[in-house]
C-alpha positions in Angstrom: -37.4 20.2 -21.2 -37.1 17.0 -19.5 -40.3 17.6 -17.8 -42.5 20.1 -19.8 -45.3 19.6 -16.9 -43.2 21.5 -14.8 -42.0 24.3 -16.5 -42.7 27.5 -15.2 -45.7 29.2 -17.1 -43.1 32.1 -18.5 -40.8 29.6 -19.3 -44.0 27.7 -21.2 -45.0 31.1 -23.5 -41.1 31.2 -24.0 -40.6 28.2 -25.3 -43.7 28.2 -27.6 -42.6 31.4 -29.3 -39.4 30.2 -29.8 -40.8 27.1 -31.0 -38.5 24.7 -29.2 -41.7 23.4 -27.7 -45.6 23.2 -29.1 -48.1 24.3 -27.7 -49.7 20.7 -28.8 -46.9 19.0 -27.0 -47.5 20.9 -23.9 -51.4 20.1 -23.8 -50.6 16.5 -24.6 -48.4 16.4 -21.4 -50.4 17.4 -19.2 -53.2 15.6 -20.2 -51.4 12.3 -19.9 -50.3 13.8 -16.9 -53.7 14.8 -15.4 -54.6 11.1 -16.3 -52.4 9.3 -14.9 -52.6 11.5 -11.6 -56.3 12.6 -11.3 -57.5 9.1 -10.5 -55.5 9.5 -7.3 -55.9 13.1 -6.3 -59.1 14.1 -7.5 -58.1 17.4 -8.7 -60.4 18.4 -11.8 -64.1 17.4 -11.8 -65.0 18.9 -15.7 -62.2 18.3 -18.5 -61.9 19.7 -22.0 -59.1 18.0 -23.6 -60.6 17.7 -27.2 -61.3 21.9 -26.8 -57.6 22.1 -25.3 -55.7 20.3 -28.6 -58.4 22.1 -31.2 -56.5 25.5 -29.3 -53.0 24.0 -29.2 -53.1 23.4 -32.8 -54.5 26.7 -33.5 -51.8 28.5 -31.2 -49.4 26.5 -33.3 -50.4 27.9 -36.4 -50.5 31.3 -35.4 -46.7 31.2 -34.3 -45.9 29.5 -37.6 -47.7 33.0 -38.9 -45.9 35.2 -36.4 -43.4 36.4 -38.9 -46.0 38.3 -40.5 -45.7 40.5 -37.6 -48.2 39.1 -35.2 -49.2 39.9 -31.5 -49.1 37.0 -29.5 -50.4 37.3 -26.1 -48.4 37.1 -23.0 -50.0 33.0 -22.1 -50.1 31.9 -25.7 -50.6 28.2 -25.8 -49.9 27.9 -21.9 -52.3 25.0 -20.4 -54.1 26.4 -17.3 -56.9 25.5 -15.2 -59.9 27.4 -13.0 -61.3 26.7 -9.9 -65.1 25.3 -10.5 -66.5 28.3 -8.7 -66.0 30.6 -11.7 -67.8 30.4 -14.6 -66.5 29.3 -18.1 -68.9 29.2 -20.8 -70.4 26.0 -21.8 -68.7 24.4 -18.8 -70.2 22.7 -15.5 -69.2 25.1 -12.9 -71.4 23.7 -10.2 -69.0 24.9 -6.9 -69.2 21.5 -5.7 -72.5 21.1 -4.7 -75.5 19.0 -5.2 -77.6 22.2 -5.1 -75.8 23.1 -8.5 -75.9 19.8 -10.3 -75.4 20.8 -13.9 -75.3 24.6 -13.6 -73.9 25.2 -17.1 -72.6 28.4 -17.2 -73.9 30.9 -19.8 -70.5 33.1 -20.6 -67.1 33.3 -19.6 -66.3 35.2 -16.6 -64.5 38.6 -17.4 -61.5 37.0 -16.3 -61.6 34.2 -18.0 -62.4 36.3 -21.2 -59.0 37.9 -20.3 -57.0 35.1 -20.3 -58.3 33.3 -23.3 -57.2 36.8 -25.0 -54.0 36.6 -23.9 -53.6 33.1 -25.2 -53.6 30.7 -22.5 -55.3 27.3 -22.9 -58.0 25.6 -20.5 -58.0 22.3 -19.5 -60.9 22.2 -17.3 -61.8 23.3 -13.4 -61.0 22.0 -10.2 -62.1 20.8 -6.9 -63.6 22.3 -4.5 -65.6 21.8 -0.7 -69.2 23.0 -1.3 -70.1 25.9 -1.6 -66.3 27.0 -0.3 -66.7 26.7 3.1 -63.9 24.9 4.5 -60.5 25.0 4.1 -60.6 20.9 2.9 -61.2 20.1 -0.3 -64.3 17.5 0.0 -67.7 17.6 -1.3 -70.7 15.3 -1.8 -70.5 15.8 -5.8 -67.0 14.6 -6.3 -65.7 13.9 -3.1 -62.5 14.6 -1.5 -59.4 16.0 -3.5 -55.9 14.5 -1.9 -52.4 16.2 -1.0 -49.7 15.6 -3.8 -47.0 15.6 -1.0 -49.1 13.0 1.6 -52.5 11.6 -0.3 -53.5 11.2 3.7 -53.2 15.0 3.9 -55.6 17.7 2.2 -54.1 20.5 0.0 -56.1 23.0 1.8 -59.6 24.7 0.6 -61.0 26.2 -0.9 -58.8 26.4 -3.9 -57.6 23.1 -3.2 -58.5 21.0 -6.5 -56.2 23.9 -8.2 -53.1 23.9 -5.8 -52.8 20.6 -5.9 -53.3 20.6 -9.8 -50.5 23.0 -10.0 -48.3 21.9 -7.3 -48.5 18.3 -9.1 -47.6 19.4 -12.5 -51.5 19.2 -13.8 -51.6 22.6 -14.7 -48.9 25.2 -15.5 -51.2 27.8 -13.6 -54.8 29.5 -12.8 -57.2 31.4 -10.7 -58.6 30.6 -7.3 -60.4 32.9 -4.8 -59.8 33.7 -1.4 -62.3 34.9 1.5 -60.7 33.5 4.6 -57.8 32.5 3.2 -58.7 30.0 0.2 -55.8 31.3 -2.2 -53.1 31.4 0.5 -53.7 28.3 2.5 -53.9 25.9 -0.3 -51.0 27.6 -1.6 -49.2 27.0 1.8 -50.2 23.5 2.1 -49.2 22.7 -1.9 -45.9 24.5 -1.5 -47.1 27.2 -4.7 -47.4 31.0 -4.9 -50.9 32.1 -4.7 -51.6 36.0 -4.5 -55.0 37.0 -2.6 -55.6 40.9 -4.2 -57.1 43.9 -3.1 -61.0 43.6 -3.7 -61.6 44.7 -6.7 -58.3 44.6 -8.3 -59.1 41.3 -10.4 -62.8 41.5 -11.2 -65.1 38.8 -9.3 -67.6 38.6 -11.5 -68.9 35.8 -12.8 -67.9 34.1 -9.1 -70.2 31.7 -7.0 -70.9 33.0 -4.4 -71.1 36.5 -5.5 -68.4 39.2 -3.7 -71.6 41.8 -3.0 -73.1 43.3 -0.1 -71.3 42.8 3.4 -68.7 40.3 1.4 -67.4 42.5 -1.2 -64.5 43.2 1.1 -64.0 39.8 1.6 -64.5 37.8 -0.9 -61.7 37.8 -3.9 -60.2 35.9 -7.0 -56.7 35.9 -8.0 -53.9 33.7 -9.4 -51.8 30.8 -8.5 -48.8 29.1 -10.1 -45.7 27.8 -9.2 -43.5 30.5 -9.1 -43.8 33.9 -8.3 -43.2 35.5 -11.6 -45.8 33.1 -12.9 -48.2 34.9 -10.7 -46.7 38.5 -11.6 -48.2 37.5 -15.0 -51.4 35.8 -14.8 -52.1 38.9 -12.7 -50.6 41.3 -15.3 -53.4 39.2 -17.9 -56.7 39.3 -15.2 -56.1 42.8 -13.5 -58.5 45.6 -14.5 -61.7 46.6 -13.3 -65.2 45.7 -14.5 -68.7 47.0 -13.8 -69.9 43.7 -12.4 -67.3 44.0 -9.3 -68.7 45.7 -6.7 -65.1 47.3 -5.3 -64.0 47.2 -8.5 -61.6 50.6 -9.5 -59.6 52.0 -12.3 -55.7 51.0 -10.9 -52.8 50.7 -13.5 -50.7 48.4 -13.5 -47.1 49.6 -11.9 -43.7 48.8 -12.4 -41.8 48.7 -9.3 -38.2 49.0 -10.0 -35.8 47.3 -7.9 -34.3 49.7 -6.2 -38.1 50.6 -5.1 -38.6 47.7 -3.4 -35.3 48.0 -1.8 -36.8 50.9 0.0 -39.7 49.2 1.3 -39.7 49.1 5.2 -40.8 45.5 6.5 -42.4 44.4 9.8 -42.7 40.8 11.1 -44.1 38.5 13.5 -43.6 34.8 13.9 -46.8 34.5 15.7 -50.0 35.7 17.4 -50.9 34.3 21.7 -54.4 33.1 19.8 -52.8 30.8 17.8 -49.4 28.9 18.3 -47.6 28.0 15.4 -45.5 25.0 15.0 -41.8 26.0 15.3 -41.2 24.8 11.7 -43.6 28.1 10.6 -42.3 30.6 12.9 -38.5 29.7 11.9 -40.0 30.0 7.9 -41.3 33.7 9.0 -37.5 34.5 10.4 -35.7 32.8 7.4 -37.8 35.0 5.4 -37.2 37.7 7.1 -33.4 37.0 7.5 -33.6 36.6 3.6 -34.6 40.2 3.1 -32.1 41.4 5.4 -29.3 40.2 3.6 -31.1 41.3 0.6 -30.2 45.2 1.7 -34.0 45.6 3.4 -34.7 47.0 6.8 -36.6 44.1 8.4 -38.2 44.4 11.9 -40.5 42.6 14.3 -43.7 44.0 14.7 -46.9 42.4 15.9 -50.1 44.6 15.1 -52.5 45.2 17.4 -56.3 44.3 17.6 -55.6 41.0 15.3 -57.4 39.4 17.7 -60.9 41.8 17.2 -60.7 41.6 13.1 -60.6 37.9 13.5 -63.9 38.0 15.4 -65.0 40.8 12.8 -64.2 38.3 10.2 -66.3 35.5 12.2 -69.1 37.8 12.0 -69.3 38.2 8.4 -67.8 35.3 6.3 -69.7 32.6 9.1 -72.3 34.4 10.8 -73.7 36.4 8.3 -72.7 34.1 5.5 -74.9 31.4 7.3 -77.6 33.6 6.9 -76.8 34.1 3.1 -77.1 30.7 2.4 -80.0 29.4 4.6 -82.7 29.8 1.8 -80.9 27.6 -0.4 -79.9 25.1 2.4 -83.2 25.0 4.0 -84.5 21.0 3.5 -81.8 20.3 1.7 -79.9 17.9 4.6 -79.6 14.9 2.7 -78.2 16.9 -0.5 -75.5 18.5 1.3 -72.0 17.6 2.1 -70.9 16.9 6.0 -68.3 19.6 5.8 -71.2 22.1 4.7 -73.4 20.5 7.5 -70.6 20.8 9.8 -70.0 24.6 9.2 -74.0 25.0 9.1 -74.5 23.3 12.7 -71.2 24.9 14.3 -72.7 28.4 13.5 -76.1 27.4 14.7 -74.6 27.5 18.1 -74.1 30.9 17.7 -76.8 33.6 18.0 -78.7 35.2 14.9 -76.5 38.1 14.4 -78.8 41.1 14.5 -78.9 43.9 12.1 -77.1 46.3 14.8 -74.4 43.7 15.4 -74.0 43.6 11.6 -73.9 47.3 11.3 -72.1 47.7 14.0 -69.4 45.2 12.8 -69.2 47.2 9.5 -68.2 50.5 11.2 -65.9 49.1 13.3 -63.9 47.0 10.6 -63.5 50.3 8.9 -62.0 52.0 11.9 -59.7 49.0 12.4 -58.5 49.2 8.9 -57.9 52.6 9.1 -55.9 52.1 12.5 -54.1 49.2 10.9 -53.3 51.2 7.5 -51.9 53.9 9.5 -49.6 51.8 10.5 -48.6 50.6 7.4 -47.3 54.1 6.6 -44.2 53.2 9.1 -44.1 49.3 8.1 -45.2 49.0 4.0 -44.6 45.1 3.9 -45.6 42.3 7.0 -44.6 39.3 7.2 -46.1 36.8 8.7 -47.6 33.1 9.2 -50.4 31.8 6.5 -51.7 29.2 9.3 -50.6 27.6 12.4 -50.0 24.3 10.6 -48.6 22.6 7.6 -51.2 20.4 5.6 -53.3 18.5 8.2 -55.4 15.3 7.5 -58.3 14.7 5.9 -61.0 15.5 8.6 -58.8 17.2 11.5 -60.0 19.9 13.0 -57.8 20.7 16.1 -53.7 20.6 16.8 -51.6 20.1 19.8 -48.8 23.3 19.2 -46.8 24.2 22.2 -49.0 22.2 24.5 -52.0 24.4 23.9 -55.2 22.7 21.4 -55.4 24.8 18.3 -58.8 24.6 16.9 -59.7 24.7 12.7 -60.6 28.4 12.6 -58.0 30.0 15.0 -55.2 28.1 13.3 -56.3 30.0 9.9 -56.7 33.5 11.5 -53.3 34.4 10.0 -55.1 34.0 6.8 -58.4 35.7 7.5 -57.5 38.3 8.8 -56.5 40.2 5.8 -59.9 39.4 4.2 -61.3 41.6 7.0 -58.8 44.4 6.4 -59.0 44.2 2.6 -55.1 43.9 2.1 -53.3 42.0 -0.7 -51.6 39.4 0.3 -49.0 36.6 -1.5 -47.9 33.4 -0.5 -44.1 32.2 -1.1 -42.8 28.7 -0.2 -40.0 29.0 2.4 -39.5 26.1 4.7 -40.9 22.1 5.7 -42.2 20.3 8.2 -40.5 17.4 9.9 -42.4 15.3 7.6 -41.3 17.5 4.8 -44.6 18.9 4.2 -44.0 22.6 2.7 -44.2 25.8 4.5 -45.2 28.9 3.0 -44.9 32.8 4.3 -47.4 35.2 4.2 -46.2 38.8 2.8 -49.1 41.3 3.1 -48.8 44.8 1.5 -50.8 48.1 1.2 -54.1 48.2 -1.0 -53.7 48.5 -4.4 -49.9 47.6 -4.6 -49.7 44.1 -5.4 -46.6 44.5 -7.2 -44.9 45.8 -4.6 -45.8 42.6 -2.4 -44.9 40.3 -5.7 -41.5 42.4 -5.3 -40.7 41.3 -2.2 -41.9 37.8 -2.5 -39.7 37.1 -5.6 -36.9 38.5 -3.5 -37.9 35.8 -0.8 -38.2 33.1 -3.1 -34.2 33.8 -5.3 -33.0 33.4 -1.5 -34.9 30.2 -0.4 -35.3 28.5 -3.5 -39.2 28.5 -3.8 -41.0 25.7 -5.6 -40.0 21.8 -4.4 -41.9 19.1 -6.6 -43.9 16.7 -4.8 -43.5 13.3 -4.2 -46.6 12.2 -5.9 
C-alpha cells in the first residue's frame, strides 16, 4: 500500500471491498499522480477528475451498504482510463485530429457501458497519433506523448497515451485497439500486458475509425493493464457481442483449467529473414519459451510459412485501402493535418491505386492463408514469437541498423501485423530489456476465439520472468 498507483487492478477491487483502501483515496492518487506526470508525458488529453471523486464517493457508500447483501461489480471503484478513439458520453473523443476538434460523443460505447456496470471509475482518455496511423504517439491537437522509461523514446502507437498511462502508474488499467499492432506494440514498448482479441470478441462499436467493411478483420479493441490477470479481467468485464460489431458472435466465456493449458502444444520462432530482431528480442522469445518448458509444456521451434505474403496482404488493406478510406476527409485538409498523417498519406501515394480486383483478390487469398495457417494451428495451439524488431525507438525514427541489415518502420512491426491479417488473438507479456534497459515484451498468439487460453499461457510466462518493472519516470 505504499504506492496505491501501482497496485494491480485486482489487487485495487480487493482492497476496496475489504475496505483497507477507498475508492476516494485511490482516485485522489492517481490524480496527483497524473498531475504531477502528465505535464511531462503527455498521456491524457480530456480529464474528469470532479466526475471521478463524485463516483469514488458513491462507490464508497455502496460498500459501506454491502452488508445488506449487495453485488458489487468485479472493477468497483478501480480508476481506469480509455484511449480517445472510443467514445464516452459527454467526453471529447476527437482521435487526435484537427478534423475532429470537439467531437463530443453522444453515448458511451458498449464497452464502456460494460465497465461502468461493473464498477470501474474513468479518469479521462488518452493520446493518440491522428487518426491511428502510426505506431508514435504524436498528433497536431496535442502533440507528442513521451516514454516513461526514456522521455526521448515513444511508448509506441497507437495506444500509446494509454500504455504509457498505465505503465507510469496513471491509470490502474483500460482499453486500446489494435489494427497493426496498436495494443501490442505499445504494450511492448511500456513493459505492460495488452491482449489484441479475436474480431468481434470485445465489441468495436462506438470506435473511430469504424471496424466495417474490408477492416472488420483487422481492426480490434481490447484491454491493457499491468499484469496479466488485470487483463483476464477487464476482458472478463468487456467480452460479449453486440449488434453494432460487424464480426461480432455469441462466445462464452471459458475457464481453462490448469492442467488444460498444460496440454497446450507451443511453437516458436525468434525471428522472420524480413525483419532482424535485435538479439535482446530473440533471447526474450527463447527465455519465454525456456520458461514454459520448465513449466511441464512441450515447446518447439516453428517458423510459419507465407508470413511474408500476409504482411503484404496486411499492406494492402490497413495502408492501401485505408488511404482510400480516408481521402475524402483528408482531401484540402494539408495544413490541418499532422506530419505523421502526411507522412503515411505521401508514402502510400507512391504506391498504385489499388484496384477493385486487387482488393478482391486480396480478400480471397487472406482467407485461404488463414485457413492454411489455422491448420496448422491444430498441431501447434500456442506461437510464440517477437511483437517488433526493436525496443521503444525515438521520437521520429523510422529505420534500424539490426545485424547489419536497415530495418525499415513497417517491416520491423510485421510481427505485430500479421495477426491482424489472420484474425488471431494475440497477448503481450513483458519478458526481457534492452542494453539500455528498455523493456521487452513476447508475443503469444492463440487460436480464434480462445483468448483464455493465450491469457493461460501468458500468466504462466509472466510467474517465471517476473512481468511488470516500474519505470524510471
Amino acid at each position: 500500500m505504499n504506492d496505491p498507483c501501482f497496485l494491480s487492478v485486482c489487487e485495487m477491487a480487493e482492497a476496496i471491498r475489504a475496505r483497507t483502501i477507498s475508492s476516494a483515496e485511490l482516485i485522489d492518487a492517481h490524480i496527483a499522480r497524473i498531475e504531477q506526470l502528465n505535464p511531462k508525458l503527455n498521456v491524457y488529453v480530456h480529464t474528469d477528475f470532479d466526475g471521478a471523486r463524485r463516483q469514488a464517493q458513491a462507490a464508497d457508500a455502496a460498500v459501506r451498504d454491502a452488508a445488506k447483501p449487495r453485488t458489487l461489480g468485479l472493477l468497483h471503484g478501480v480508476p481506469i482510463s480509455m484511449k480517445s478513439s472510443i467514445d464516452v458520453g459527454g467526453w471529447l473523443c476527437e482521435c487526435g485530429s484537427r478534423l475532429r476538434r470537439d467531437y463530443i460523443a453522444s453515448a458511451d460505447a458498449p464497452l464502456v457501458a460494460r465497465l461502468r456496470a461493473a464498477g470501474a471509475i474513468l479518469l479521462g482518455n488518452t493520446n493518440v497519433p491522428e487518426f491511428l496511423m502510426a505506431w508514435e504517439t504524436d498528433n497536431a491537437l496535442f502533440g507528442r506523448t513521451n516514454s516513461p522509461w526514456n522521455p526521448e523514446r515513444t511508448p509506441g502507437g497507437s495506444s500509446g497515451g494509454e500504455a504509457a498511462a498505465i505503465a507510469s502508474g496513471c491509470s490502474g488499467g483500460g482499453i486500446g485497439s489494435d489494427g497493426g499492432g496498436s495494443i501490442r506494440v505499445p504494450s511492448h514498448f511500456s513493459g505492460i500486458c495488452g491482449l489484441k482479441p479475436t474480431p468481434g470478441r470485445v465489441p468495436a462499436t462506438g470506435h473511430f475509425p469504424g471496424s466495417a467493411g474490408p477492416f472488420a478483420q483487422l481492426g480490434v479493441v481490447g484491454p491493457m493493464a499491468r499484469t496479466v490477470r488485470d487483463v483476464e479481467r477487464l476482458f472478463e468485464v468487456v467480452a460479449g457481442p453486440d449488434p453494432g460489431d460487424a464480426c461480432a458472435a455469441p462466445v462464452p466465456l471459458r475457464r481453462w483449467s490448469d492442467a488444460e493449458i498444460r496440454t497446450l502444444r507451443v511453437g516458436y520462432f525468434t525471428q522472420h529473414e524480413m525483419a532482424p530482431v535485435t538479439p535482446e528480442t530473440a533471447a526474450a522469445v527463447r527465455k519465454a519459451a525456456e520458461a514454459l518448458r520448465s513449466a511441464s509444456f512441450e515447446a518447439i521451434e516453428w517458423l510459419p510459412e507465407n508470413l511474408d505474403r500476409v504482411q503484404r496482404l496486411w499492406f494492402n488493406l490497413f495502408c492501401r485501402a485505408g488511404q482510400m478510406a480516408f481521402s475524402p476527409m483528408l482531401e484540402g485538409n494539408d495544413s490541418q493535418m499532422s506530419p505523421i498523417l502526411r507522412e503515411f498519406r505521401d508514402a502510400i501515394a507512391q504506391q498504385p491505386p489499388l484496384s477493385a480486383t486487387e482488393l478482391l483478390d486480396t480478400l480471397l487469398e487472406r482467407d485461404v492463408l488463414r485457413a492454411k495457417f489455422l491448420s496448422k494451428m491444430e498441431e501447434f495451439s500456442i506461437l510464440l514469437c517477437p511483437v517488433a524488431s526493436i525496443p521503444a525507438f525515438r521520437h521520429g525514427e523510422r529505420e534500424w541498423k539490426i545485424e547489419g541489415r536497415t530495418v525499415q518502420y513497417l517491416d520491423a512491426m510485421a510481427y505485430s501485423a500479421w495477426f491482424n491479417l489472420l484474425g488471431l488473438p494475440g497477448a503481450v507479456v513483458p519478458v526481457g530489456k534492452s542494453p539500455e534497459g528498455l523493456p521487452i515484451g513476447v508475443q503469444v498468439v492463440g487460436r480464434p476465439w480462445e483468448e483464455e487460453a493465450v491469457l493461460g499461457v501468458a500468466a504462466k510466462i509472466e510467474q517465471a520472468t517476473g512481468g511488470f518493472r516500474r519505470p524510471p519516470v
